[in-house]
C-alpha positions as CSV (number, residue, x, y, z in Angstrom):
1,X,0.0,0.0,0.0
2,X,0.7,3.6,-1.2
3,X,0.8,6.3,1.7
4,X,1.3,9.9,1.7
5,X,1.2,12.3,4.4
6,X,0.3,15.5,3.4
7,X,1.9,18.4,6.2
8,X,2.0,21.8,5.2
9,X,3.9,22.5,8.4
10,X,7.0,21.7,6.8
11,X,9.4,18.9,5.4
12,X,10.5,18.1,9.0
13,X,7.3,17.8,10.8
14,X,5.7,15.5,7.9
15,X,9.1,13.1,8.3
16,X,8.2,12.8,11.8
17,X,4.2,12.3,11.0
18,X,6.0,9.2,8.7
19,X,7.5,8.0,11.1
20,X,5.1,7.2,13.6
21,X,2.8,6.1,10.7
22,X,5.6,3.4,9.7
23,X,5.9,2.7,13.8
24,X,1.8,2.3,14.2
25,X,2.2,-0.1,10.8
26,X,5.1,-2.5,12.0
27,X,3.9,-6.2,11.7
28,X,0.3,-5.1,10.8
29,X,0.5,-3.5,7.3
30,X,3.6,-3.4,4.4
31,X,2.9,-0.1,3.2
32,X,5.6,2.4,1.8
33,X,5.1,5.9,2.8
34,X,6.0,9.2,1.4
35,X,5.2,12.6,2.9
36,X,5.5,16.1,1.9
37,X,3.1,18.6,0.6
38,X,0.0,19.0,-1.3
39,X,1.4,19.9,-4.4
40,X,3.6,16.9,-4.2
41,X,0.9,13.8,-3.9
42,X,1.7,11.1,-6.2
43,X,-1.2,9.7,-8.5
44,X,-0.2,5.8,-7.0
45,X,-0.7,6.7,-3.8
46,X,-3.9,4.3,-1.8
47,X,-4.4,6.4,0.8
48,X,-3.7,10.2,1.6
49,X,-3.6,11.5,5.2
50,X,-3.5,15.1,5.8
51,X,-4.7,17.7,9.2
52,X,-8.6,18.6,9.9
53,X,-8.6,22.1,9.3
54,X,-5.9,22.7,6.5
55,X,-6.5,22.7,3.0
56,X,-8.9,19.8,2.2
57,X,-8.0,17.3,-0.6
58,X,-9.5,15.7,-3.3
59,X,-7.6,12.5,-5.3
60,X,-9.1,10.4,-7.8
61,X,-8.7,6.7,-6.7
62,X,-6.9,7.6,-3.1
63,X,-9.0,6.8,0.4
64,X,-8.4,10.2,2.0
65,X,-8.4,10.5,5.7
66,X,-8.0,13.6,7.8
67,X,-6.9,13.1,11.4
68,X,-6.9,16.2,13.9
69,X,-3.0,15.7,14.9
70,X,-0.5,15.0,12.2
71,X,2.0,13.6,15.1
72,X,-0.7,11.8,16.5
73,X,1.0,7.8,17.2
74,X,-3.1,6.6,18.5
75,X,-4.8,8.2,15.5
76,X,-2.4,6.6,13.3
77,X,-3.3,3.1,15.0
78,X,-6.8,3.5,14.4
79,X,-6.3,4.3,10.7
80,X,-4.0,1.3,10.3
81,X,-6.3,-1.1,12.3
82,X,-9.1,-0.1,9.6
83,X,-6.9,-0.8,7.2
84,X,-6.2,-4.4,8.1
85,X,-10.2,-4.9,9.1
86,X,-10.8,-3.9,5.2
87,X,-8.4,-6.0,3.8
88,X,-9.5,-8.8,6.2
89,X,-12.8,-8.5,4.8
């Protein structure tokens, strides 16, 4: 699986925001994970995460998923463990 985390805070502050994504995903999802900004969001990507109350976005085949804190380790579990109960299915 594709992800991209959208951050316009800044290159350094989205590499974090992929990190804990990658740390909630260890032994439950192989996904590879990119971050940057919204200009930047490749067409592959599966699913797009970006902040509740920044610039929304809209992708053609993408699930996209807003959290309210992009360094958020819990919210990232709970979009991982709906992940793996969708693929499950």
């Amino acid at each position: 699986m594709n992800v991209y985390i959208v951050c316009p805070c800044g290159f350094v502050t989205s590499a974090m925001a992929a990190k804990l994504f990658a740390e909630a995903c260890s032994g439950k999802l192989s996904c590879v994970i990119h971050h940057g900004t919204y200009r930047d969001i490749p067409k592959d990507a599966d699913l797009i995460i970006y902040q509740i109350g920044t610039e929304s976005i809209d992708h053609p085949t993408a699930h996209v998923r807003s959290v309210r804190h992009i360094l958020s380790l819990e919210e990232y579990r709970l979009i991982v463990e709906e992940w793996v109960k969708r693929y499950e299915a």
